[in-house]
C-alpha positions in Angstrom: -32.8 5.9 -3.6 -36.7 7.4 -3.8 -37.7 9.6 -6.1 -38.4 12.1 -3.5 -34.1 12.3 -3.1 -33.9 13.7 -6.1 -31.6 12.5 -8.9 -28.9 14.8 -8.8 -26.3 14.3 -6.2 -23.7 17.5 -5.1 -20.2 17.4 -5.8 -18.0 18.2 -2.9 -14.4 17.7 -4.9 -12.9 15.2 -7.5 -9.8 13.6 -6.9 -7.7 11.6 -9.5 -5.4 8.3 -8.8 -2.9 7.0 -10.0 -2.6 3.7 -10.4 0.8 2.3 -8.7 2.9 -0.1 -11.4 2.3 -3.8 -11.0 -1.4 -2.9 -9.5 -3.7 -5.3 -11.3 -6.3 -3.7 -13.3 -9.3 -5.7 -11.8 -10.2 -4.5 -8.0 -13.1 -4.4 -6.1 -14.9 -1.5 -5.1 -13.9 -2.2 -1.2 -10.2 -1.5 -2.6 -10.8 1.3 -4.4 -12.7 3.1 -1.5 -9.1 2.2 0.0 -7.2 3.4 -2.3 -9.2 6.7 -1.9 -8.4 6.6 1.5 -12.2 6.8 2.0 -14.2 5.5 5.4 -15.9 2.5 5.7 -19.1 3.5 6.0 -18.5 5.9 2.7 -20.8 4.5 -0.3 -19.4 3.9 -3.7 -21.8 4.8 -6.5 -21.9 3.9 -10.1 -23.9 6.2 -12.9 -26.0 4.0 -14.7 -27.4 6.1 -17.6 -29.3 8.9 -15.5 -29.4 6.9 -12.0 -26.4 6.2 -9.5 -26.2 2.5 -8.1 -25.2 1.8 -5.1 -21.7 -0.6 -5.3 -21.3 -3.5 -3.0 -18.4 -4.6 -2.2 -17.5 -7.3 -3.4 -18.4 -5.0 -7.1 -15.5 -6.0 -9.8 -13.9 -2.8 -10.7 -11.7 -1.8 -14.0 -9.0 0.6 -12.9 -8.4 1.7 -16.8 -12.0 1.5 -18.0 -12.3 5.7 -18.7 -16.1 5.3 -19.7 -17.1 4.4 -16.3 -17.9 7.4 -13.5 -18.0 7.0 -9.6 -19.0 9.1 -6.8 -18.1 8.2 -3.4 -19.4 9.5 -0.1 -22.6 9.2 2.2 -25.7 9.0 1.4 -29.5 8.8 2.9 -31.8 5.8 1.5 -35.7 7.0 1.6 -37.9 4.0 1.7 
């Protein structure tokens, strides 16, 4: 994302899941945005220290790793 986007993205809402027993604890972020019930075209980000990254995918995902945070929704890319 440019500079000009700012760092700071707006929270709409938080939801918490819970993980359903025998649900393996590795996923990838195209199942999570499932699991959230989110659209396709929704973007899962990561926060990397003070940046978000955009997750493709195909990104390896651990459902019990706390330390991590995510933001899903749309966003605009500036070029």
């Amino acid at each position: 994302m440019s500079r000009a986007f700012g760092d700071s993205l707006q929270t709409i809402g938080s939801a918490e899941l819970k993980i359903p027993g025998g649900m393996p604890r590795f996923v990838n972020a195209a199942t999570l945005k499932r699991m959230l019930r989110a659209a396709p075209s929704d973007t899962l980000l990561k926060r990397s220290g003070a940046q978000w990254e955009i997750c493709e995918n195909s990104t390896r995902i651990d459902l019990l790793d706390d330390s991590v945070e995510f933001r899903l929704g749309t966003i605009q890319v500036f070029s």
